[in-house]
N, C-alpha and C positions, 0 to 999 in steps of 0.2 A: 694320532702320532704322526709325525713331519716325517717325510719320503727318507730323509738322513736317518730317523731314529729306525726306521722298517729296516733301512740297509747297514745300519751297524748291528741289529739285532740277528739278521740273517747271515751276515758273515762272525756272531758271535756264535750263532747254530750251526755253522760248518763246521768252525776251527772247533768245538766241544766233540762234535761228532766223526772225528777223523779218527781211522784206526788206529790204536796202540801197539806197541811191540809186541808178538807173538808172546804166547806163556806158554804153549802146548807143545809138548813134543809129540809127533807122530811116528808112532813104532813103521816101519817101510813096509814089512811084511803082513800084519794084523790090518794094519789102519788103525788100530785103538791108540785113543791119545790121552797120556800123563800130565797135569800138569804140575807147573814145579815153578812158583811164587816167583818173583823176583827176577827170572831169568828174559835179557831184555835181546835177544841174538835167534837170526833167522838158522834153525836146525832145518828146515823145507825145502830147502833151494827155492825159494819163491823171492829172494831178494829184499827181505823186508828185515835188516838189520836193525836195532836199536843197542846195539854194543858189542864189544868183543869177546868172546866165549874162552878167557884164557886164566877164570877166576878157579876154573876145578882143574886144569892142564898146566904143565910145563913142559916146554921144549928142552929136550938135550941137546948134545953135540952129535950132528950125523956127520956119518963116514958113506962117503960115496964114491967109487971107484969107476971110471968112465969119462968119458967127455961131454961133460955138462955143465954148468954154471950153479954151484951150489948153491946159488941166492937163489934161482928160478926155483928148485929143488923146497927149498926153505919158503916160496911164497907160495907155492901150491897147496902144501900143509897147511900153512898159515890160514889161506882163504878155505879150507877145507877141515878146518881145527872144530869147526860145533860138531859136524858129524861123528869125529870120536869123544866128544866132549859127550853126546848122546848117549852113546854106547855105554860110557863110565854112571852117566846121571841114570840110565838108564835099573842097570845091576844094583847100584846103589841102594837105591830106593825098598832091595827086595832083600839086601844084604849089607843094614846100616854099617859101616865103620872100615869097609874094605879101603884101600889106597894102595897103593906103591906104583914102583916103573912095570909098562910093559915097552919090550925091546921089537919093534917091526923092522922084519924084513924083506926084501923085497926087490926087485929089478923091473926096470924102466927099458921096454925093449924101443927099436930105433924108430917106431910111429908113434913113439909118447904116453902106450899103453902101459897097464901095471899085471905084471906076472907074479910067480912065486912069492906068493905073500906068506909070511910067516908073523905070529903075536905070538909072542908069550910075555909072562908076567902073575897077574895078581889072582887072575879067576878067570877060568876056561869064557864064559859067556863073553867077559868083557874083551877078551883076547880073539874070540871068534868072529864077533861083532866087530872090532875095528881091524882084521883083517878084511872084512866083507867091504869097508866103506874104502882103505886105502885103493883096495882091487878096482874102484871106481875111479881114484884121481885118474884125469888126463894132465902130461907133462905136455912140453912141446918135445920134440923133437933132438935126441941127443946128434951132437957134433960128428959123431963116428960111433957105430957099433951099441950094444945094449949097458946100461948100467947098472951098478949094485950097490942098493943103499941099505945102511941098517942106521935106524931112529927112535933114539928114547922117547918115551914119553912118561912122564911123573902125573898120577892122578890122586888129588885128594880131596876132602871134603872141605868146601867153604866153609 
């Protein structure tokens, strides 16, 4: 084989052997991991996206009172959308056919942490669990003083 055929063969063996999109979800607390076919979006924080996680989610319309910029507001969920998307695949799995809104709320104090988190909605676990994940976003920094947001979220089955 000619030195060309060796090195189209080796760079035909890398690109085969590159990692694919995660499949697993990794419970945070257990470390045991689900997985769940098709799904092509980093739940890890490891940064290894293969899509957008907004196929079992819908955003509502939030109300947020305070000096902040509601798109910052709107992009933090957004980049933070698998982790309740998690939360819902998660219960799912153990209680097929569940869906509807749960309603979070919540206040973003003035170093961009997340306080008083409150879920309700469709099922205690699923509403517990994506309080636990919201209580992790970091915002930046509101304008003046703390804010208070309350944010739909609609979850159903693909």
């Amino acid at each position: 084989m000619s030195k060309l055929g060796v090195m189209l063969a080796v760079l035909i063996a890398i690109g085969c052997s590159k990692k694919s999109a995660p499949r697993d979800l990794i419970d945070d607390k257990s470390g045991s991991s689900v997985t769940l076919p098709g799904r092509g979006f980093d739940v890890t924080g490891n940064g290894d996206k293969g899509g957008e996680p907004t196929d079992l989610v819908t955003l509502g319309d939030m109300i947020a009172t305070g000096a902040i910029d509601k798109d910052v507001v709107r992009r933090v969920v957004r980049d933070n959308l698998a982790k309740l998307q998690y939360c819902y695949e998660k219960i799912l799995l153990a209680n097929p056919g569940i869906e509807g809104r749960v309603l979070v709320t919540f206040t973003i104090a003035i170093e961009g942490s997340v306080s008083d988190v409150t879920a309700t909605g469709i099922h205690p676990e699923v509403e517990t669990c994506v309080a636990e994940k919201v209580r992790t976003f970091k915002f930046p920094r509101p304008d003046a003083g703390k804010v208070e947001v309350s944010y739909p979220f609609t979850f159903k089955p693909a």
